[in-house]
C-alpha positions as CSV (number, residue, x, y, z in Angstrom):
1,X,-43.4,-4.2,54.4
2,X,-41.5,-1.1,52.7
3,X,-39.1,-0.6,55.3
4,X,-37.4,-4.8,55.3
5,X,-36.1,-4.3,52.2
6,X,-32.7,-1.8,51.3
7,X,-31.3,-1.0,47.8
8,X,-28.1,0.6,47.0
9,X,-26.7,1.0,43.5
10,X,-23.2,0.9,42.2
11,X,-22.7,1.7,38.8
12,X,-20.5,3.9,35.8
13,X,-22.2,6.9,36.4
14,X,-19.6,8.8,33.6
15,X,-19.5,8.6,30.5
16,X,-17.3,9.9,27.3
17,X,-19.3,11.8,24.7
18,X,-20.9,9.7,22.6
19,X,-21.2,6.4,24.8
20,X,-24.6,5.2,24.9
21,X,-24.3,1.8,27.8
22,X,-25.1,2.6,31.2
23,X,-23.8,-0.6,33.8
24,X,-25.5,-1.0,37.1
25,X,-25.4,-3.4,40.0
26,X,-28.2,-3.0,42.1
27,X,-28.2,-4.5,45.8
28,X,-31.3,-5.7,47.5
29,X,-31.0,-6.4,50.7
30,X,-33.9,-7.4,53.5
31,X,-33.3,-6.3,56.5
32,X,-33.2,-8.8,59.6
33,X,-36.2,-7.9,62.0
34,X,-37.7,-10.5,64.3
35,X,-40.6,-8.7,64.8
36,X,-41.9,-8.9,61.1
37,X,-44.3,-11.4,60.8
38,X,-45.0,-13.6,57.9
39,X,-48.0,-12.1,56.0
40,X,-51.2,-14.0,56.9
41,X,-52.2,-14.7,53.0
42,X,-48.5,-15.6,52.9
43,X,-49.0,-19.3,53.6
44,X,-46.0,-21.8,52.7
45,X,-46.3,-24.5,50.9
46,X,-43.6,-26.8,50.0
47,X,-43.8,-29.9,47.2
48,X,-41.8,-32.9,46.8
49,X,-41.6,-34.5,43.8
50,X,-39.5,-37.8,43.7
51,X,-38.0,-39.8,40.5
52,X,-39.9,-43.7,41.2
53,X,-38.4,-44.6,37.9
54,X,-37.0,-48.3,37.7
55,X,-33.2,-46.8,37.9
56,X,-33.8,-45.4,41.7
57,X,-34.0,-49.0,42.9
58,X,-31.7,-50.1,45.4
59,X,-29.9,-47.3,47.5
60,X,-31.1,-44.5,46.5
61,X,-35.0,-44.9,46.8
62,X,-34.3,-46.1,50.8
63,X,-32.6,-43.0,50.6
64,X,-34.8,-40.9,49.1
65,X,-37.5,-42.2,51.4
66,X,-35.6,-42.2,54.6
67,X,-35.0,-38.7,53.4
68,X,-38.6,-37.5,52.6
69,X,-40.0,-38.9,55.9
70,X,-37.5,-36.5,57.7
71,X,-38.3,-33.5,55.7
72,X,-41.6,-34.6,56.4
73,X,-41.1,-34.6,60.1
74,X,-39.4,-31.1,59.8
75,X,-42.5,-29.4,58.4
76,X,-43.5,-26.7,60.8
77,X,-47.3,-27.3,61.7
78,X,-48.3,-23.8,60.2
79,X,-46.8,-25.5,56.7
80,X,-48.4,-27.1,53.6
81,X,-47.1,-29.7,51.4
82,X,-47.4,-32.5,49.1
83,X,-45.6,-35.1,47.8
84,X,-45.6,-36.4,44.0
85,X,-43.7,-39.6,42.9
86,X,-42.9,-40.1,39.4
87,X,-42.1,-42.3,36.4
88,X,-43.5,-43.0,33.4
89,X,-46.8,-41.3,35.1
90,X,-47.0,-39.7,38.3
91,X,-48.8,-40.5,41.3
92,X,-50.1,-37.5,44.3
93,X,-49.2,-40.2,47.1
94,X,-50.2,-37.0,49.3
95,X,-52.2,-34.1,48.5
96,X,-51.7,-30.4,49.7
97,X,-52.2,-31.0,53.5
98,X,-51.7,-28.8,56.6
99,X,-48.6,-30.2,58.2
100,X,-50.4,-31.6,61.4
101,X,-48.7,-34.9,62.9
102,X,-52.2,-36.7,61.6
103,X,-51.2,-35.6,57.9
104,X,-47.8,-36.3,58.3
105,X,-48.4,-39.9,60.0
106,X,-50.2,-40.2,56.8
107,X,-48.1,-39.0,54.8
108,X,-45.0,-40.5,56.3
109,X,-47.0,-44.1,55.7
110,X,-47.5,-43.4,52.2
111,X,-43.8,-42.8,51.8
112,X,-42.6,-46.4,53.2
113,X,-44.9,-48.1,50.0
114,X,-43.4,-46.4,47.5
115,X,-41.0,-48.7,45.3
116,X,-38.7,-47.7,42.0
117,X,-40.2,-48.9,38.6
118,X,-41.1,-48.0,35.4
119,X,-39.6,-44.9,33.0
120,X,-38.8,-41.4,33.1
121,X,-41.3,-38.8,32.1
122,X,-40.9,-35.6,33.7
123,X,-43.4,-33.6,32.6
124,X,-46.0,-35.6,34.1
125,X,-44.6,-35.0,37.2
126,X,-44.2,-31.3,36.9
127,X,-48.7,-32.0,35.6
128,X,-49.3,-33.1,38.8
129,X,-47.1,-30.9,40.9
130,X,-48.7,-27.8,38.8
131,X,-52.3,-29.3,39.9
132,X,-51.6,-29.0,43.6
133,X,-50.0,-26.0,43.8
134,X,-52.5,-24.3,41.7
135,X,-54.8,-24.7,45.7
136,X,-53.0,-22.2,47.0
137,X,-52.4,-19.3,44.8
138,X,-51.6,-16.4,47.3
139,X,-48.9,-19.0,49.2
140,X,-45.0,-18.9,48.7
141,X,-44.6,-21.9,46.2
142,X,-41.9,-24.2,46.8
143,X,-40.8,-27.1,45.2
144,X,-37.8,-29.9,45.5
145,X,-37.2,-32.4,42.4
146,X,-35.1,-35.6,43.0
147,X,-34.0,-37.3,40.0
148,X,-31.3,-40.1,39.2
149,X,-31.7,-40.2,35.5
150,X,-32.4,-38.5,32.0
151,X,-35.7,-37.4,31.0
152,X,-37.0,-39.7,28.1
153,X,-36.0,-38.2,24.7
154,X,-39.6,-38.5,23.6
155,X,-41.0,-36.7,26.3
156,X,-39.1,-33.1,25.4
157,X,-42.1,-30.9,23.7
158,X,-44.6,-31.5,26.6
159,X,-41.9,-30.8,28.9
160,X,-41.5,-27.7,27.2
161,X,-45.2,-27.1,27.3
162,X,-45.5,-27.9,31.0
163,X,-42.8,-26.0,32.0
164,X,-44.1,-22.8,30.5
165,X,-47.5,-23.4,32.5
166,X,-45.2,-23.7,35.9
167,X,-43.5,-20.8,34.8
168,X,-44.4,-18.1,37.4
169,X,-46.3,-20.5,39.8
170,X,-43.7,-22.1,41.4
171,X,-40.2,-22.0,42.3
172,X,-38.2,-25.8,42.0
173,X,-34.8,-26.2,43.3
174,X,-33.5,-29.7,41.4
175,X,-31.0,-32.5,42.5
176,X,-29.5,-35.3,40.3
177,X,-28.1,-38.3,42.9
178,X,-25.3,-40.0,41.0
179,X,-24.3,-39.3,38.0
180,X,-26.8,-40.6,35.3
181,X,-28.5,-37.7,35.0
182,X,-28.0,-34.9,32.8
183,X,-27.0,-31.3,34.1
184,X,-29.0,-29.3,31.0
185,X,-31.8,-31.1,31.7
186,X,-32.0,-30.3,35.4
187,X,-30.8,-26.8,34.5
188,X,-33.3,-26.5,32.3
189,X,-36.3,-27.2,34.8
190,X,-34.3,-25.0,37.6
191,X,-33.5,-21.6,35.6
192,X,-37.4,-21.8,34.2
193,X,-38.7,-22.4,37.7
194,X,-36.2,-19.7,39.3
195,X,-34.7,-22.8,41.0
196,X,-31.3,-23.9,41.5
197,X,-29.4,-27.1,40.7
198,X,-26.9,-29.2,42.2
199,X,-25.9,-33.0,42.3
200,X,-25.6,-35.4,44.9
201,X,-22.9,-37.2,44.6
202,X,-24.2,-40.1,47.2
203,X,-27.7,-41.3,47.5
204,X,-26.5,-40.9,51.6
205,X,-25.7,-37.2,50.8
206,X,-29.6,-36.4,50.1
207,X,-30.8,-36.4,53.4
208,X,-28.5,-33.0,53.9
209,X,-29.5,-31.7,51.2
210,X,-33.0,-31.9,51.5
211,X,-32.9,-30.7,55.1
212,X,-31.1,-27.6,53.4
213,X,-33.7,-26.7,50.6
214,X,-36.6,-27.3,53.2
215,X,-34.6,-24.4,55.3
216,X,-34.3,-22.1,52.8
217,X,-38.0,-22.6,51.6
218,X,-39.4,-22.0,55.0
219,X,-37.3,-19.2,55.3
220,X,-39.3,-17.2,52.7
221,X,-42.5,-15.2,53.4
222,X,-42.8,-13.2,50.6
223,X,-44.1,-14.2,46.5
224,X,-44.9,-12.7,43.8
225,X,-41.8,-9.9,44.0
226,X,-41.0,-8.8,40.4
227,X,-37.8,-6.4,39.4
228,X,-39.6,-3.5,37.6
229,X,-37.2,-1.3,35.4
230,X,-38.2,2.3,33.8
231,X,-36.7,3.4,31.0
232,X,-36.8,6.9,29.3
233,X,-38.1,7.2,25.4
234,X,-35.6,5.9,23.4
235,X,-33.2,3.8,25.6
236,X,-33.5,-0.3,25.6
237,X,-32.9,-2.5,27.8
238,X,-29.6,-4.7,26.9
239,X,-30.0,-7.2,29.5
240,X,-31.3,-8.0,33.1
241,X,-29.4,-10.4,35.3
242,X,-29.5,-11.7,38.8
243,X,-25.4,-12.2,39.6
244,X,-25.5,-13.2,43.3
245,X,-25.5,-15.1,45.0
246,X,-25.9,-17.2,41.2
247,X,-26.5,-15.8,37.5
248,X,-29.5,-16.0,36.2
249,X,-30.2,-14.2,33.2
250,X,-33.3,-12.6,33.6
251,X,-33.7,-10.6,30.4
252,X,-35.8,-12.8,28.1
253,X,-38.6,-13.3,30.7
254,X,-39.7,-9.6,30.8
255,X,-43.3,-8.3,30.9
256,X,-44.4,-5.2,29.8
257,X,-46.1,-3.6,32.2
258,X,-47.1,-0.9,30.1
259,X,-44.8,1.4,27.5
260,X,-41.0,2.0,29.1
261,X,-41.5,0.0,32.2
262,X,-41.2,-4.0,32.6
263,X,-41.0,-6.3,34.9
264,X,-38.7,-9.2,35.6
265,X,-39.8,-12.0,38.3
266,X,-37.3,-12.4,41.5
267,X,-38.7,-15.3,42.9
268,X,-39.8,-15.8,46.6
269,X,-37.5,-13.6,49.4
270,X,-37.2,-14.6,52.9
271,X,-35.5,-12.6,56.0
272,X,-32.1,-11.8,55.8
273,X,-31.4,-12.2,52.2
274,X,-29.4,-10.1,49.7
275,X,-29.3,-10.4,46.0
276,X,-27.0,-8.5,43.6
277,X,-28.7,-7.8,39.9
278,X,-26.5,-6.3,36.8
279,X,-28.6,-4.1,34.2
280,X,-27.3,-2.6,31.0
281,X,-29.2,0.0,29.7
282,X,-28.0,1.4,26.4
283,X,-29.4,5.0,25.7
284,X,-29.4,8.2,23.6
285,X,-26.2,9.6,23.8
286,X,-25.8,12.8,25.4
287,X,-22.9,15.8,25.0
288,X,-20.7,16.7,27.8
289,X,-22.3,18.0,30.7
290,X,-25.7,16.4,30.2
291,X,-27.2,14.3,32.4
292,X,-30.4,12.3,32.7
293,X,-32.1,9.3,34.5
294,X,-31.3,6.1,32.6
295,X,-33.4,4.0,34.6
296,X,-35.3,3.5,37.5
297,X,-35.2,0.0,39.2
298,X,-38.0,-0.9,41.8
299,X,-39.6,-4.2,43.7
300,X,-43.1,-4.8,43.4
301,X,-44.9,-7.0,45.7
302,X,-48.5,-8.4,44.5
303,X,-50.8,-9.8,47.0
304,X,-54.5,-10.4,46.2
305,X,-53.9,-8.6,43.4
306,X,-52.8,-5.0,44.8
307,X,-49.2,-4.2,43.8
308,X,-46.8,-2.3,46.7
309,X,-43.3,-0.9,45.5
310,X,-41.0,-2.0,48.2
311,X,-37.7,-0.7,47.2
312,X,-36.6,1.5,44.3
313,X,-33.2,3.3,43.1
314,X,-32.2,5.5,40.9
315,X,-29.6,4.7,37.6
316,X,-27.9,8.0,36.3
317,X,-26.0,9.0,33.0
318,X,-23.8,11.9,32.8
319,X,-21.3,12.5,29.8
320,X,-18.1,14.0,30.7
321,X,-14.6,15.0,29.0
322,X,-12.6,14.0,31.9
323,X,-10.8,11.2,31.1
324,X,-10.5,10.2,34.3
325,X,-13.9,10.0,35.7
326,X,-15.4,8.5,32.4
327,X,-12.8,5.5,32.4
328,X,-13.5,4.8,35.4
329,X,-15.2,1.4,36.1
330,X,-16.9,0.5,39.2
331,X,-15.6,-2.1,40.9
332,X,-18.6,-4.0,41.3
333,X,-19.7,-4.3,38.0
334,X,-16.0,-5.2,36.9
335,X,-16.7,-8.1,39.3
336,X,-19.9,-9.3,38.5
337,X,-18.4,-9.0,34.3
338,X,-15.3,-11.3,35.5
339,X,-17.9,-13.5,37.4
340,X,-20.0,-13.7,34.8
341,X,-17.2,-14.5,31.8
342,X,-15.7,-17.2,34.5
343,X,-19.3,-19.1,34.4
344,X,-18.9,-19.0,30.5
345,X,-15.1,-19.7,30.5
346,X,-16.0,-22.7,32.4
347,X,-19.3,-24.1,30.3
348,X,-17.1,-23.5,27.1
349,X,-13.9,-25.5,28.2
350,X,-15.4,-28.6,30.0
351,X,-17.4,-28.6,26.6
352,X,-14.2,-28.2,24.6
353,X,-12.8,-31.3,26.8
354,X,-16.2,-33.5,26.0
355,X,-15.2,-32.9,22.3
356,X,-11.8,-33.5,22.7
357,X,-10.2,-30.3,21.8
358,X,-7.2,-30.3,24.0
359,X,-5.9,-26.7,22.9
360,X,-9.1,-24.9,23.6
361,X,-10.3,-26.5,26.7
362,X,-7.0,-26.0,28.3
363,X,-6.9,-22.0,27.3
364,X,-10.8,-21.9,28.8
365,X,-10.1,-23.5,31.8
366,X,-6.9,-21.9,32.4
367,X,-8.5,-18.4,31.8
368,X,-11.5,-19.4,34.5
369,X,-8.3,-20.1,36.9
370,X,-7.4,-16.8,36.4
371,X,-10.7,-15.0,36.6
372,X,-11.4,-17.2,40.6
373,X,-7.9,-16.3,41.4
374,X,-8.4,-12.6,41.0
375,X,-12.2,-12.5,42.5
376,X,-11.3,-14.5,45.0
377,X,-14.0,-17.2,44.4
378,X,-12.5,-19.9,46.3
379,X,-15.6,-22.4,45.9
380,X,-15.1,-22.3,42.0
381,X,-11.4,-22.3,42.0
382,X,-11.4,-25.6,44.4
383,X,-13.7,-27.1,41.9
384,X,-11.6,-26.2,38.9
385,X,-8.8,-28.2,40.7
386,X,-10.7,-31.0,40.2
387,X,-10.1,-31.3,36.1
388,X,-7.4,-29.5,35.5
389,X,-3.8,-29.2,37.4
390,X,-2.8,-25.6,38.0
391,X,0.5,-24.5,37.6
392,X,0.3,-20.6,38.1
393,X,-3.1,-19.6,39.1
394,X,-2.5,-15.5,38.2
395,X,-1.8,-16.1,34.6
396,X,-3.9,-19.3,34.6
397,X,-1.6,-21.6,33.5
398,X,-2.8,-25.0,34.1
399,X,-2.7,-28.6,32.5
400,X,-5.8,-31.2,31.7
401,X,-6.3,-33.7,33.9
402,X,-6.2,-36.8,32.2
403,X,-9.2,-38.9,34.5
404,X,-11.6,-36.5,36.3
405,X,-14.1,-38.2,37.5
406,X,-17.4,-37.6,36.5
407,X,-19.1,-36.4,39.7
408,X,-16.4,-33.7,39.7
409,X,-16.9,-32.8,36.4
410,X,-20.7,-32.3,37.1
411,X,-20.2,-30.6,39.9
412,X,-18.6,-27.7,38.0
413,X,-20.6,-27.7,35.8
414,X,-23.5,-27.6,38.1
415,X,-22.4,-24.9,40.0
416,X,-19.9,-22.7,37.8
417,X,-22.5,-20.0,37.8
418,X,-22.6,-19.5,41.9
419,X,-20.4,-16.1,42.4
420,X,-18.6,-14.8,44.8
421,X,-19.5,-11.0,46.4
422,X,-16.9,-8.7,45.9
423,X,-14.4,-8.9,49.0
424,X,-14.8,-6.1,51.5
425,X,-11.1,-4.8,51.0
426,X,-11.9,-4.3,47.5
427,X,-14.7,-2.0,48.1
C-alpha cells in the first residue's frame, strides 16, 4: 500500500522578516501498477438513488430507467449495489446485493415498474440510502443521485440532519436533468458527500453520464483516506483545500486528531489518480535566517480500524532579507489562487446578472475571462462564452449576453469550480 501513492510539494519556502503565511500545494499522486490488487475488505459498493417524483414523468423516467438497467448490466460480478427511488418517501426497490446476473435480473425487473409520482423529499431518500450502505462499512461507498427538480422547501432541516449522518459514510456524485432543479441544492448534497455535481442538459444525455460515474466508482479501491496536517505550537491552520481536479474547501470539516494534528477526509482514491490540495498555514514569525517546519502533511488510510500513513511531505518556512527569493511566488500556488478567485469571479457575476446589476456582473465576468485566458482553462473559458460576448480575452473585456439560455447558465455555474493543472511549459 505505501509505495502507490507519491507526494511532491510546491510552495513559498521564503519569507521577509516578519511574514507569518506559509502557501503550499501539495501533489498526491497514485502510481499506476497492475499488479496491485484491490484490498480484500475493500469491497465496492455502488447506490442509485433516483428522483420518482411526479415531475420525472414522461422522457426522462424511460430515461432514467433505460439508463439504470444499463448501469445495472455494467456492474462487475465482484460489485455490490442498491437502488433507492424517491419522492415524497422513498422505496429500496433493491437492497444491497452481490452483482450476480440472478440479482441483477431482479433488479433490472424492479426497474421497468417503477413510474414518476408524488413530491420531492430528499432526505428521505438519502434515510434509506444511509440504511443500506451502513451493511458494508469497510467497502468503498459510492453513490449516484438523479434529480429533475427542487427539494420541497419544507423538507430543509431534516435534510440538513440527514446529510450530517451521511457525512463520512458515503461519497454522492449528483445530476440535475433539465433545468428545474436548483444548482445550491445539488451542490449542497455533493460538497457534504465529497461528491460532484453537474447537469444534464437532456434526459437522452444520462445514460453517458451514468456510464461515466459507474467508471470512476469502480475505479476506486481505497476508503477511508484522510489528509492529516501537523502543525508546530503556535501556528493555525488558515485553510485546507482540495484545488484539482475541483475546489473543495476542506477546512471546516477538520477533526482533531489530538493537539496540533488534524485530519481532513479525501474521499475514496482509485489507480491512477492525482489530486492537487492548497494549505495556508499562518505561523510565528521568525528573523532572518531562521527556519523551521511549518507543517507536515500526510495520508492516512484506516481499515478495520488500524491507521497506515501512506504518503507524507514536508512544508518549510525560512525568513530571508533577499528580496528576491522572499518575493518570489511559486508558480503553482499563483495558479491554484487565480483558479480559485476565477470560481468566485464567476459565482459572483452570474449572481450579479440574476439581480440585474449590469455594471458588476459584466466587471466579474469579464475579470473570470481574464483569469481562464491566462491559466489556460479552456473548459471554463468555452463556458463563459456562453453568457457573455468577449471582446479581448487578456484584459477581459467582454459584453452581457442579452438571452443565455438557462442550461448554459447552469452549466457554469455547475462547474466553475473544475480547474485546470498548471501547463507543463509553465513549470
Amino acid at each position: 500500500m505505501p509505495n502507490q501513492f507519491k507526494a511532491e510539494v510546491f510552495q513559498n519556502q521564503f519569507l521577509p522578516q516578519g511574514a507569518r503565511e506559509v502557501h503550499a500545494i501539495m501533489t498526491v499522486t497514485v502510481q499506476a501498477d497492475d499488479s496491485l490488487a484491490t484490498t480484500p475488505n475493500n469491497s465496492r459498493l455502488f447506490g442509485i438513488i433516483c428522483d420518482t417524483s411526479g415531475s420525472m414523468g414522461g422522457k426522462k423516467i424511460h430515461a432514467a430507467r433505460d439508463a439504470m438497467v444499463k448501469v445495472v448490466n455494467l456492474l462487475p460480478e465482484d460489485a455490490y449495489f442498491f437502488i433507492v427511488t424517491g419522492a415524497s418517501k422513498a422505496s429500496v426497490i433493491c437492497p444491497v446485493s452481490k452483482a450476480t446476473f440472478e440479482k441483477k435480473t431482479w433488479a433490472i425487473a424492479a426497474i421497468k415498474e417503477i413510474y414518476a409520482s408524488g413530491g420531492t423529499l430528499m432526505s428521505t431518500w438519502l434515510n434509506e440510502a444511509l440504511e443500506q450502505f451502513k451493511k458494508m462499512p469497510n467497502a468503498v461507498r459510492q453513490a449516484l443521485l438523479l434529480t429533475d427538480g427542487q427539494n420541497d422547501d419544507s423538507d430543509e432541516s431534516k435534510l440538513n440532519k440527514i446529510l450530517s449522518s451521511c457525512e463520512g459514510v458515503f461519497q454522492c456524485d449528483c445530476r440535475g436533468v433539465g433545468t428545474d432543479w436548483r444548482v445550491a441544492q445539488l451542490q449542497k448534497i455533493a460538497n457534504k458527500l465529497l461528491g460532484t455535481t453537474d447537469i444534464i442538459p437532456n434526459a437522452e444525455m444520462i445514460e453517458v453520464d451514468f456510464r461515466a460515474i459507474l467508471e470512476k466508482a469502480m475505479s476506486k479501491d481505497v476508503s477511508d483516506v484522510a489528509m492529516r496536517l501537523w502543525t508546530p505550537q503556535g501556528a493555525k491552520i488558515l485553510f485546507c483545500k482540495q484545488v484539482s481536479p475541483d475546489i473543495v474547501d476542506l477546512t471546516h470539516r477538520a477533526k482533531i486528531v489530538k493537539t496540533q494534528v488534524v485530519d481532513y477526509p479525501t474521499g475514496a482514491w482509485g489507480k491512477q489518480e492525482s489530486r492537487d490540495y492548497h494549505f495556508c498555514i499562518e505561523v510565528n514569525p521568525g528573523n532572518v535566517g531562521d527556519e523551521m517546519l511549518a507543517g507536515r502533511a500526510s495520508l492516512v488510510y484506516t481499515n478495520n480500524g488500524v491507521e497506515t500513513k501512506i504518503v507524507e511531505a514536508r512544508i518549510l518556512a525560512t525568513w530571508t532579507d533577499d528580496d528576491a527569493k522572499s518575493t518570489k511566488i511559486d508558480r503553482r500556488v499563483a495558479h491554484y489562487t487565480g483558479q480559485a478567485e476565477l470560481a468566485q469571479s464567476i459565482q459572483e457575476g452570474l449572481e450579479a446578472r440574476a439581480k440585474g446589476n449590469i455594471e458588476i456582473a459584466t466587471a466579474k465576468l469579464g475579470k473570470a475571462v481574464k483569469l481562464a485566458h491566462e491559466s489556460g482553462n479552456e473548459a471554463t473559458a468555452k463556458l463563459l462564452k456562453t453568457v457573455v460576448d468577449i471582446e479581448d480575452a487578456p484584459t477581459g473585456t467582454v459584453r452581457l449576453k442579452k438571452a443565455v439560455a438557462k442550461e448554459d447558465e447552469m452549466a457554469l455555474e455547475t462547474r466553475s469550480t473544475k480547474t485546470t493543472r498548471i501547463q507543463k511549459s509553465q513549470s
